[in-house]
N, CA, C and O atoms as a Maestro MAE file, in Angstrom:
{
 s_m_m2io_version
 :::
 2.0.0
}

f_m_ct {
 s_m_title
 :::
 protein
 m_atom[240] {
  # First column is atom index #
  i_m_mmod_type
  r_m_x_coord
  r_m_y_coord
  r_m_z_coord
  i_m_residue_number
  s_m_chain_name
  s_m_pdb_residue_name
  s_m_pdb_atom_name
  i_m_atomic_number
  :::
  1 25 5.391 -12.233 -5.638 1 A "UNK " " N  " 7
  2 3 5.484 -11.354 -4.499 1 A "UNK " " CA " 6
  3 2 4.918 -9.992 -4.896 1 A "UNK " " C  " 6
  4 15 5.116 -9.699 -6.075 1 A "UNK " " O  " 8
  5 25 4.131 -8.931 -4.020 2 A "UNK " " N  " 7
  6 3 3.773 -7.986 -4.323 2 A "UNK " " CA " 6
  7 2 3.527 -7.411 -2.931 2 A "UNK " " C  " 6
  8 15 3.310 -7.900 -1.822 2 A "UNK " " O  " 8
  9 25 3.684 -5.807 -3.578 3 A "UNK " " N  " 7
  10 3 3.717 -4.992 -2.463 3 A "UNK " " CA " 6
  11 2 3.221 -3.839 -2.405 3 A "UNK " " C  " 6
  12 15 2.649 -3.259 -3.327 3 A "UNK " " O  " 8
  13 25 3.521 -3.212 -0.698 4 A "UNK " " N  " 7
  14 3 2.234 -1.997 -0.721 4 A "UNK " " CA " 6
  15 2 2.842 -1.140 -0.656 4 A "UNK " " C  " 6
  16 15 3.570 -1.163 0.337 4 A "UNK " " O  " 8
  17 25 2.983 0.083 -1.536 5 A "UNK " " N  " 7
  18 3 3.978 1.047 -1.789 5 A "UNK " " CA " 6
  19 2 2.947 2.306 -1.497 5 A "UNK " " C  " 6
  20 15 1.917 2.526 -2.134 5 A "UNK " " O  " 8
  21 25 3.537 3.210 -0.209 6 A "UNK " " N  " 7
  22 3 3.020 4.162 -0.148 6 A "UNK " " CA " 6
  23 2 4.261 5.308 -0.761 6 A "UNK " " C  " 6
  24 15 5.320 5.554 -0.183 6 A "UNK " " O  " 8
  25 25 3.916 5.754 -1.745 7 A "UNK " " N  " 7
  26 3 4.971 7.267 -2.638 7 A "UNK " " CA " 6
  27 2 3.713 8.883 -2.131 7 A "UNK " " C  " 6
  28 15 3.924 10.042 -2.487 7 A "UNK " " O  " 8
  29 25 3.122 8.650 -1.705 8 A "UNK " " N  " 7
  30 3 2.402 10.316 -1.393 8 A "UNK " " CA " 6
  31 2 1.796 10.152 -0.397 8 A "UNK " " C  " 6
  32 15 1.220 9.083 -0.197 8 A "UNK " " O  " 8
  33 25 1.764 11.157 0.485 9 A "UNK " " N  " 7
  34 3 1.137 11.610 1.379 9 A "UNK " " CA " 6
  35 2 -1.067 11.461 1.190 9 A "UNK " " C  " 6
  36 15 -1.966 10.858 1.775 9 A "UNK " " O  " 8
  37 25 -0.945 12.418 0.040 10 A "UNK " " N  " 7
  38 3 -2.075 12.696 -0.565 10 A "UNK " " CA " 6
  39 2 -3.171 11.204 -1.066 10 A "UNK " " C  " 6
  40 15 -4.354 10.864 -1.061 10 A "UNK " " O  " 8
  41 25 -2.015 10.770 -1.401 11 A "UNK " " N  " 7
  42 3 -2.533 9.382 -2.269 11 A "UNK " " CA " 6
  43 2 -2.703 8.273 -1.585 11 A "UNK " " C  " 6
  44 15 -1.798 8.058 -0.778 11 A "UNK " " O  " 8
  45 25 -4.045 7.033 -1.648 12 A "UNK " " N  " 7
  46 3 -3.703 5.864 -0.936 12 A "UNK " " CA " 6
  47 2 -2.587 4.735 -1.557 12 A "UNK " " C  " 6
  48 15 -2.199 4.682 -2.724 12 A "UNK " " O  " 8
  49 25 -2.195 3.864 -0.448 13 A "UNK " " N  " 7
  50 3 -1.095 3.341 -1.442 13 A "UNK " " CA " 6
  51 2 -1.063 2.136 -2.110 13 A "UNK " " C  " 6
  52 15 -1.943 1.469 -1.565 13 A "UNK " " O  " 8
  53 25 -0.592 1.526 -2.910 14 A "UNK " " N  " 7
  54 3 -0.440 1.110 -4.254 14 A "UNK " " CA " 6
  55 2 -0.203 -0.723 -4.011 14 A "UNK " " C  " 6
  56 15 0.860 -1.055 -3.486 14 A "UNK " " O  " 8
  57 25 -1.092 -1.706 -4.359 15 A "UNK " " N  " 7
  58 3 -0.484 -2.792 -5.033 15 A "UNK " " CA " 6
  59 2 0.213 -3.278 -5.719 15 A "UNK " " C  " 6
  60 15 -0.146 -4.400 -6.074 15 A "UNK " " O  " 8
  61 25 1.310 -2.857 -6.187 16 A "UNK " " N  " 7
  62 3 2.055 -3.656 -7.255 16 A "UNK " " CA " 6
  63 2 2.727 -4.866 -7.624 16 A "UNK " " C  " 6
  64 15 2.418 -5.587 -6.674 16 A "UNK " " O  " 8
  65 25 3.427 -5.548 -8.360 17 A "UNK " " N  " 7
  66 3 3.591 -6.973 -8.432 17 A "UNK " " CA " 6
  67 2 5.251 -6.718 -8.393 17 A "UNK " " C  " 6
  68 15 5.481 -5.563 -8.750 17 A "UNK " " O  " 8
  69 25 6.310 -7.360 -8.109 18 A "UNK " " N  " 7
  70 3 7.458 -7.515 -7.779 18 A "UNK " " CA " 6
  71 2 8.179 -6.906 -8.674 18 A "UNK " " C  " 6
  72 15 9.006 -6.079 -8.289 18 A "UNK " " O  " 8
  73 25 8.020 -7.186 -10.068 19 A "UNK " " N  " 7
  74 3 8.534 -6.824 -11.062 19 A "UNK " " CA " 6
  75 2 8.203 -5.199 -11.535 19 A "UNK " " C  " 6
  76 15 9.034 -4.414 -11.990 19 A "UNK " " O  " 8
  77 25 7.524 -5.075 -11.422 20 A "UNK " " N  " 7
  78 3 6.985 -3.574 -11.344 20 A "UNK " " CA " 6
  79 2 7.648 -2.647 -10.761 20 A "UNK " " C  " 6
  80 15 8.202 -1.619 -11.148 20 A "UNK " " O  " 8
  81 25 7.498 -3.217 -9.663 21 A "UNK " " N  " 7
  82 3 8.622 -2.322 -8.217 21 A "UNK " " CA " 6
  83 2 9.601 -2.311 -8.532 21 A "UNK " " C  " 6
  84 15 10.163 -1.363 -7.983 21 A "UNK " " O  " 8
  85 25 10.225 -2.818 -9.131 22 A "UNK " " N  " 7
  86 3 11.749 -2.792 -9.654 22 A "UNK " " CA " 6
  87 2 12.190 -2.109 -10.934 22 A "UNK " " C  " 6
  88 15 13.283 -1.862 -11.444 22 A "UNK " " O  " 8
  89 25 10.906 -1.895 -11.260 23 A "UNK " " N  " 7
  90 3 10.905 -1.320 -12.796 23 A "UNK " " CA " 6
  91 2 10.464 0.578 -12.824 23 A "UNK " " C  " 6
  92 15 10.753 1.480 -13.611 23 A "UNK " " O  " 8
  93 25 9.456 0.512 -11.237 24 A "UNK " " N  " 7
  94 3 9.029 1.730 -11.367 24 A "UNK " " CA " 6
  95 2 9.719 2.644 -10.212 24 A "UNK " " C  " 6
  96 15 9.677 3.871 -10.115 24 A "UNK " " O  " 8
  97 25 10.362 1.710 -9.368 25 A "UNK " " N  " 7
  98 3 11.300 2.532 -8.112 25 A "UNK " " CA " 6
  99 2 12.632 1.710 -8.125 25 A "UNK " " C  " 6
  100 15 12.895 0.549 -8.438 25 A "UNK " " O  " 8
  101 25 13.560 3.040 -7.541 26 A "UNK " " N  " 7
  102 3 14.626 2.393 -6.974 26 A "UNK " " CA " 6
  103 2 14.536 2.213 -5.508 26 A "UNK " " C  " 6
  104 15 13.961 2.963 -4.719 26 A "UNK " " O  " 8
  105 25 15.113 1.232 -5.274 27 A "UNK " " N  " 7
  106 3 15.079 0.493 -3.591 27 A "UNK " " CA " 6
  107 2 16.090 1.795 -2.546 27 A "UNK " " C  " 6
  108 15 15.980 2.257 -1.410 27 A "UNK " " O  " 8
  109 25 16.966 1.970 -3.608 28 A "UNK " " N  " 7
  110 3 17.654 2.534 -2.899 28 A "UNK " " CA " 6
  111 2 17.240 4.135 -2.250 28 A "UNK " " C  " 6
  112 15 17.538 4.645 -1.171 28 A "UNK " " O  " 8
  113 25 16.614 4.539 -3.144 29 A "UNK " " N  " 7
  114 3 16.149 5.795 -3.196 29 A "UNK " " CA " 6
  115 2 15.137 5.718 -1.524 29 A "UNK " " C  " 6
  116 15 14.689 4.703 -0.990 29 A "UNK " " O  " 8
  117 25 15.042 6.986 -1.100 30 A "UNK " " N  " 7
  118 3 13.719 7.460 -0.115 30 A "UNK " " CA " 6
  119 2 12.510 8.427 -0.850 30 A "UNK " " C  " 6
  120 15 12.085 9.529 -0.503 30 A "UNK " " O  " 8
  121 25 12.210 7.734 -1.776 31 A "UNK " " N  " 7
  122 3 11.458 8.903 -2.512 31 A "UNK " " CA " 6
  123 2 9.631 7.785 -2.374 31 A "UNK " " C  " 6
  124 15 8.527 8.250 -2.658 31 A "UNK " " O  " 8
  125 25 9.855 6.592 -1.960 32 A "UNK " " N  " 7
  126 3 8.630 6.084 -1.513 32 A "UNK " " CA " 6
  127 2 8.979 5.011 0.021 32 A "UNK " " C  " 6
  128 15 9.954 5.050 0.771 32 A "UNK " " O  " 8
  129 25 7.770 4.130 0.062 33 A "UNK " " N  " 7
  130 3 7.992 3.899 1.767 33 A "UNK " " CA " 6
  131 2 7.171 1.960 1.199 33 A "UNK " " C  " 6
  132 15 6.034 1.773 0.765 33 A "UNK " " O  " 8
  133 25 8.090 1.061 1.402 34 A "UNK " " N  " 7
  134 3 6.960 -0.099 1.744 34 A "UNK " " CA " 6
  135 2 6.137 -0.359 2.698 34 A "UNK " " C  " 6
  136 15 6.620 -0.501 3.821 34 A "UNK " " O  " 8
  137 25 5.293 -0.435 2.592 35 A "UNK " " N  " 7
  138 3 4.587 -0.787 3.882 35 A "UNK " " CA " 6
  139 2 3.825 -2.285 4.252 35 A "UNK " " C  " 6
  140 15 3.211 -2.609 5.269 35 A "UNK " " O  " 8
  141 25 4.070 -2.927 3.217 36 A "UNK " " N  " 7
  142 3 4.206 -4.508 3.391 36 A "UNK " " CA " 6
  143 2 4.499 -5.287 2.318 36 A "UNK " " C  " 6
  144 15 4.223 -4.524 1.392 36 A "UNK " " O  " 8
  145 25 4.837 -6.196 1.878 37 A "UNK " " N  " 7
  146 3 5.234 -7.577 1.030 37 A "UNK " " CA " 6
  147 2 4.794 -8.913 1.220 37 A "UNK " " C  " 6
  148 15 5.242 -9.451 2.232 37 A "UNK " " O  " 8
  149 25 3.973 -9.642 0.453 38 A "UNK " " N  " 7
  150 3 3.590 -10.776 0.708 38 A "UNK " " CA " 6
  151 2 2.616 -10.990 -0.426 38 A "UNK " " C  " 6
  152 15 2.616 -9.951 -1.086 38 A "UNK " " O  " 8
  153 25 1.824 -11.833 -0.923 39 A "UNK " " N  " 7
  154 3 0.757 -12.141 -2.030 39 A "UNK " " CA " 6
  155 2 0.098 -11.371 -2.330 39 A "UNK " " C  " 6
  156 15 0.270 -10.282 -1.781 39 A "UNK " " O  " 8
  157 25 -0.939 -11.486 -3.289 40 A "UNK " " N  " 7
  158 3 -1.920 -10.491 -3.513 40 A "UNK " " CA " 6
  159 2 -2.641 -10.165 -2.454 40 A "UNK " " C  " 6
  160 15 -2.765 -9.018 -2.024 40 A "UNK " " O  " 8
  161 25 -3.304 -11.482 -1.846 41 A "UNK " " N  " 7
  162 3 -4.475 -11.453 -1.269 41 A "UNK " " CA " 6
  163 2 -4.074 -10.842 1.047 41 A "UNK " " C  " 6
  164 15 -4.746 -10.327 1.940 41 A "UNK " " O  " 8
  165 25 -2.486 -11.430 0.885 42 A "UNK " " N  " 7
  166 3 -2.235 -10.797 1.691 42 A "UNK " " CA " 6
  167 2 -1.881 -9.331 1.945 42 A "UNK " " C  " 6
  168 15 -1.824 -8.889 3.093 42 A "UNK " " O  " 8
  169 25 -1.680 -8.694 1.026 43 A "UNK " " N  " 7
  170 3 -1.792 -6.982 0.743 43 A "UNK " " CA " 6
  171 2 -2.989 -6.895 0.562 43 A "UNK " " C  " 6
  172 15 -3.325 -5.735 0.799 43 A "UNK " " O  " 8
  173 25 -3.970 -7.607 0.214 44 A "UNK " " N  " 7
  174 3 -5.253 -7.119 0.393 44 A "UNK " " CA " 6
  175 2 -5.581 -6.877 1.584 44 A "UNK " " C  " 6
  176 15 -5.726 -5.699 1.911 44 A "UNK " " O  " 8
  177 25 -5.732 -7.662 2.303 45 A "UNK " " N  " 7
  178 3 -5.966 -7.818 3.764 45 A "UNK " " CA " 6
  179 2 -5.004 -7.137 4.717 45 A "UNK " " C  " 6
  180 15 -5.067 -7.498 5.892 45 A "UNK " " O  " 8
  181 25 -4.207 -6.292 4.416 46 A "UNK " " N  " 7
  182 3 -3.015 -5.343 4.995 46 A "UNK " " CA " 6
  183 2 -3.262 -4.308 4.960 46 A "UNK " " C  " 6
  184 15 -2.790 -3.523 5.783 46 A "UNK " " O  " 8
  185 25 -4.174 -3.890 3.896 47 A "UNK " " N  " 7
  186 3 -4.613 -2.878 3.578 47 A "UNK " " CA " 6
  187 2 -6.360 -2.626 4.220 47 A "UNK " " C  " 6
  188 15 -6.880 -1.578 4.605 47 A "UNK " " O  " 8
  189 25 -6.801 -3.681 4.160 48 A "UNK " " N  " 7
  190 3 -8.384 -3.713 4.804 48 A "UNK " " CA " 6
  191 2 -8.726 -3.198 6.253 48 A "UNK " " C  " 6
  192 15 -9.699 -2.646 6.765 48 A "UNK " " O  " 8
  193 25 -7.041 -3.780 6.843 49 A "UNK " " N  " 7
  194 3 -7.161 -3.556 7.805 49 A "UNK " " CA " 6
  195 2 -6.523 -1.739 8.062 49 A "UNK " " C  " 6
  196 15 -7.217 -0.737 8.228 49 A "UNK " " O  " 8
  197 25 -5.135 -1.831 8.016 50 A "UNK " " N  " 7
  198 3 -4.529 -0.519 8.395 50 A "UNK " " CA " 6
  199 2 -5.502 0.891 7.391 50 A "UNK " " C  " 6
  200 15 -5.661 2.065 7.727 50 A "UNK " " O  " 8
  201 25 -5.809 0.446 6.604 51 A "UNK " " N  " 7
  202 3 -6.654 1.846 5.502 51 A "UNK " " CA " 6
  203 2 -7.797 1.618 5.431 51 A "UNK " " C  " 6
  204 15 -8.332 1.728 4.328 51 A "UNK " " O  " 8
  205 25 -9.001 1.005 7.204 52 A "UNK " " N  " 7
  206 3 -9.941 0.984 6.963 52 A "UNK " " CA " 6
  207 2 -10.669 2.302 6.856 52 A "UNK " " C  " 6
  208 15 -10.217 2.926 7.816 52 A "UNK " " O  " 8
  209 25 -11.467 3.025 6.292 53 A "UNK " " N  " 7
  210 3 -12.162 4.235 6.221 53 A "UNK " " CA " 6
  211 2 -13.184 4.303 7.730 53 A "UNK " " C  " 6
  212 15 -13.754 3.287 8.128 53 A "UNK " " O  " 8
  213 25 -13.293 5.564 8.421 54 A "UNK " " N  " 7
  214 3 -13.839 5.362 9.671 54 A "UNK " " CA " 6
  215 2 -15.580 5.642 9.469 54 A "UNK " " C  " 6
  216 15 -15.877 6.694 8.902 54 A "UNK " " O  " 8
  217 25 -16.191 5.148 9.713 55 A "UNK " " N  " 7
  218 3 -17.650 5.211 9.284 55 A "UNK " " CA " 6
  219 2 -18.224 6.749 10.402 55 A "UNK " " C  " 6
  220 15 -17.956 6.714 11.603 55 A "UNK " " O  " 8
  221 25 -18.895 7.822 9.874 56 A "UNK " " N  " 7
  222 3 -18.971 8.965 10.500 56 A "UNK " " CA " 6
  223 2 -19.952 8.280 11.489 56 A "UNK " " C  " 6
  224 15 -20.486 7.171 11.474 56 A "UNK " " O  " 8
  225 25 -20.021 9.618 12.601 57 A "UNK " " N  " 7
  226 3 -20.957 9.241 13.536 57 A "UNK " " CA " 6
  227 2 -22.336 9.565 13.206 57 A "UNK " " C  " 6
  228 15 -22.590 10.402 12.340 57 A "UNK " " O  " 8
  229 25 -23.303 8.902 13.896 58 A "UNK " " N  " 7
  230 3 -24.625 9.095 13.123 58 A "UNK " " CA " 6
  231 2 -25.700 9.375 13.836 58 A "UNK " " C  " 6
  232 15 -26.263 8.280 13.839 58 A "UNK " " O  " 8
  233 25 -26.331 10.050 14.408 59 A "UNK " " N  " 7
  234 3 -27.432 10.129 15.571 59 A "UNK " " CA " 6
  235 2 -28.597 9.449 15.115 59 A "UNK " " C  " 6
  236 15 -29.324 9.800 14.185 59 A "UNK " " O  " 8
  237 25 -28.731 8.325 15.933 60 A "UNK " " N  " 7
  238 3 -29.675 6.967 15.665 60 A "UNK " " CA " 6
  239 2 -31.075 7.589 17.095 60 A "UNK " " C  " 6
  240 15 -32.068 6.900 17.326 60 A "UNK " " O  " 8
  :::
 }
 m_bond[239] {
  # First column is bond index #
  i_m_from
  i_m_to
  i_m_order
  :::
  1 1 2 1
  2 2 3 1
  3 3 4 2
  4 3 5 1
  5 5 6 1
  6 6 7 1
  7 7 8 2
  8 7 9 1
  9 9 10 1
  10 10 11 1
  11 11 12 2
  12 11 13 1
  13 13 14 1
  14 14 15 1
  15 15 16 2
  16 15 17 1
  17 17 18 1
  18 18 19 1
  19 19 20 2
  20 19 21 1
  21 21 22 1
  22 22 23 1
  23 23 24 2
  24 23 25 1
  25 25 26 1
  26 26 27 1
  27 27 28 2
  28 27 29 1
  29 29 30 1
  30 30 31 1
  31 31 32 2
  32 31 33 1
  33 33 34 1
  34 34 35 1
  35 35 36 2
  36 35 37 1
  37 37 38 1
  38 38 39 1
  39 39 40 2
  40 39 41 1
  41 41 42 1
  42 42 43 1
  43 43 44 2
  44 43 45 1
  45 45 46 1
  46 46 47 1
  47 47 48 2
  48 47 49 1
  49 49 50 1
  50 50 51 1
  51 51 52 2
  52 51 53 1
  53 53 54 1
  54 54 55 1
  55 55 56 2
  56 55 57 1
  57 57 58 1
  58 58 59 1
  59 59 60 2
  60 59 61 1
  61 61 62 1
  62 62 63 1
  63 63 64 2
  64 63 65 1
  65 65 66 1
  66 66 67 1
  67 67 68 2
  68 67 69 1
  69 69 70 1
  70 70 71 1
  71 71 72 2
  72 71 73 1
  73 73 74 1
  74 74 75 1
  75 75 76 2
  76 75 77 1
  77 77 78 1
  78 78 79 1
  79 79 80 2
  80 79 81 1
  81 81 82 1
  82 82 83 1
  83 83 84 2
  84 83 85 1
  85 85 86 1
  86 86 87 1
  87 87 88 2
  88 87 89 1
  89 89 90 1
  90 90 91 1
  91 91 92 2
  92 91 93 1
  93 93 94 1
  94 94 95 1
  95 95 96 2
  96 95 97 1
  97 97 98 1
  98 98 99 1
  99 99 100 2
  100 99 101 1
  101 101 102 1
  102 102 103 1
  103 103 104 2
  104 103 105 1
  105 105 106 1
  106 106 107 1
  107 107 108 2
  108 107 109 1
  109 109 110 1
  110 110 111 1
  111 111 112 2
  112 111 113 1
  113 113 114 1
  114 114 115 1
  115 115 116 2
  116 115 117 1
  117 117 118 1
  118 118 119 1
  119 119 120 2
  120 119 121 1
  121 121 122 1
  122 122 123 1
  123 123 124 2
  124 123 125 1
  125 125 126 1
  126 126 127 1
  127 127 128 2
  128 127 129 1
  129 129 130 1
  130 130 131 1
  131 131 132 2
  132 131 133 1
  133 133 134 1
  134 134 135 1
  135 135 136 2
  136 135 137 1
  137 137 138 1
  138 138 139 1
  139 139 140 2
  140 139 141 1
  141 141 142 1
  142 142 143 1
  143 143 144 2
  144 143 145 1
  145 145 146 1
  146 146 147 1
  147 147 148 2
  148 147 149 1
  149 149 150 1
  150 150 151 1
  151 151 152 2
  152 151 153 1
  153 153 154 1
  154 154 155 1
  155 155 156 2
  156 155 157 1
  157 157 158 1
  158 158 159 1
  159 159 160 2
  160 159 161 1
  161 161 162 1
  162 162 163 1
  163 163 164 2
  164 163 165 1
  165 165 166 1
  166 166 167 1
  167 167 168 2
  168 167 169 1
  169 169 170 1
  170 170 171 1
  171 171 172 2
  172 171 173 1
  173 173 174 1
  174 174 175 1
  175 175 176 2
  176 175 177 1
  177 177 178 1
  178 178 179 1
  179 179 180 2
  180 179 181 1
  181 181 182 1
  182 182 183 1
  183 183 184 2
  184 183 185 1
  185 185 186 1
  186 186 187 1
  187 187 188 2
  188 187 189 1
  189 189 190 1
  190 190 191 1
  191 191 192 2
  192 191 193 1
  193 193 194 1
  194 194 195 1
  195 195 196 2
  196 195 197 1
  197 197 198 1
  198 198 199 1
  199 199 200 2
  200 199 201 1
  201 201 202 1
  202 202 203 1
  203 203 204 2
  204 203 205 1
  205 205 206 1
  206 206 207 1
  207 207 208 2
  208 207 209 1
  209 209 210 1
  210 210 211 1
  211 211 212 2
  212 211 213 1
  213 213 214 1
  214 214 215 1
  215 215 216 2
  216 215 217 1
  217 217 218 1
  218 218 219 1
  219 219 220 2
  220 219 221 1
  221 221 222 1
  222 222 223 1
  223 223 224 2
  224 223 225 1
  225 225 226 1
  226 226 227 1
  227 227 228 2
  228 227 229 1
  229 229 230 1
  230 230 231 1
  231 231 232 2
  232 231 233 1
  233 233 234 1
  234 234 235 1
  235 235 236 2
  236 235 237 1
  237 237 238 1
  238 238 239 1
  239 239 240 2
  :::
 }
}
């Protein structure tokens, strides 16, 4: 299991693996925010979508 841990404003947020999360935050705490849980490849795609970068406008 792995998840998408947003901890900053500033910063994009984070993949980590289950064990990690448990090692590098407390659950209990509000000092970061999940913003999804599920496989690798499904936090990939969680992220592709909600943190796509907006392509500027371009006079063609």
């Amino acid at each position: 299991m792995y998840y998408v841990i947003k901890d900053s404003e500033k910063l994009p947020p984070s993949i980590i693996h289950e064990d990690n999360y448990f090692a590098w935050y407390n659950p209990m705490k509000k000092d970061h925010r999940v913003e999804f849980r599920g496989t690798m490849n499904q936090c990939y795609d969680f992220m592709s979508v909600r943190y796509q970068k907006t392509k500027p406008n371009t006079l063609m």
